[in-house]
N, C-alpha and C positions, 0 to 999 in steps of 0.2 A: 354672274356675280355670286350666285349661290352655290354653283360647283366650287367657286374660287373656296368662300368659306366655308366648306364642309371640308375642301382636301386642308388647308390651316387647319382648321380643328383636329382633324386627325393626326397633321405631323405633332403637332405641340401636344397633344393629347399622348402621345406616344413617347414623349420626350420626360412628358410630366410624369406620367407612369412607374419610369426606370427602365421600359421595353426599349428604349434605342442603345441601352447600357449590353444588351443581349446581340446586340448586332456585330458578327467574328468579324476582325482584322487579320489581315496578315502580318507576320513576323518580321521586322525589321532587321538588321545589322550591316555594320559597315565594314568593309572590309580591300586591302590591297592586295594583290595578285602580284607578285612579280616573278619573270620568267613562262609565261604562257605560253605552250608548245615550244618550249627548251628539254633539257633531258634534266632540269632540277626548276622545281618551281618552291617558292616559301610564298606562305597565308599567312597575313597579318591582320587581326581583329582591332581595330581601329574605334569601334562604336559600337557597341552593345544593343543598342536602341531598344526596342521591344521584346528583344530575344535572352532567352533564360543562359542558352548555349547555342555554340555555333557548331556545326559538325562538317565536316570534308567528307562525300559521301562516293563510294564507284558510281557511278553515274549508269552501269549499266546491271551491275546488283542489287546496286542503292543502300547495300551495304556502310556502314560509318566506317572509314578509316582514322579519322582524328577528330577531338574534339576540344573547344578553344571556349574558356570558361570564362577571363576575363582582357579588358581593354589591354593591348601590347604585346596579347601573349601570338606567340607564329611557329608555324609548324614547317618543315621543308620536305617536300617529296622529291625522290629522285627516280631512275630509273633502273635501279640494281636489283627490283626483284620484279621486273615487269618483261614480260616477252615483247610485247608490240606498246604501241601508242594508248596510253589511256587515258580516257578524259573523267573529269572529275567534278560534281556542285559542291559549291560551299551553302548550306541549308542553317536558316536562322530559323530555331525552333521555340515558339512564345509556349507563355504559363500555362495554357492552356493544353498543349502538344501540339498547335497548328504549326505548320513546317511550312517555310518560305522560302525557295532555290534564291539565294542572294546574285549569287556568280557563278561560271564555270569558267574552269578550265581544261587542258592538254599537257600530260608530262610527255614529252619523247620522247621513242625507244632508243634513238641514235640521232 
């Protein structure tokens, strides 16, 4: 009974504070892929949610290829300047700069 209300005390004490306001989220957004491992794929930003911006990232540079700022806006990759198969995250990046891999994808080489 007395562990019970010492850990109460703490959480609501921590709440009352402003210290649970300190506690990071991850980045949300919403977003449609279509064409997933085809040789042309388009990202559409759909829902902004938590995220400042969204970015289409190489996945193995992590490099940003594109960046999608507001709700509708869609980007199309294809595959005319890529030698082989490349896969790709689309990363929702909050106010803070915490980066959240939303989705990945695959453009094909052929």
């Amino acid at each position: 009974m007395v562990a019970i209300t010492v850990i109460l005390a703490a959480v609501i004490g921590t709440f009352v504070l402003g210290l649970g306001d300190q506690i990071g989220g991850s980045a949300t957004a919403g977003v449609t892929i279509d064409g997933d491992n085809t040789t042309e794929v388009t990202v559409t930003l759909t829902n902004t949610g938590t995220a400042e911006t969204v970015e289409v990232r190489n996945s193995t540079s992590g490099s940003p290829v594109r960046t999608l700022n507001s709700t509708g806006q869609s980007v199309t990759l294809d595959n005319s300047s890529i030698s082989s198969s490349t896969r790709y995250n689309v990363v929702a990046i909050g106010p803070n700069g915490e980066a959240s891999v939303v989705r990945s994808f695959t453009v094909a080489n052929s």
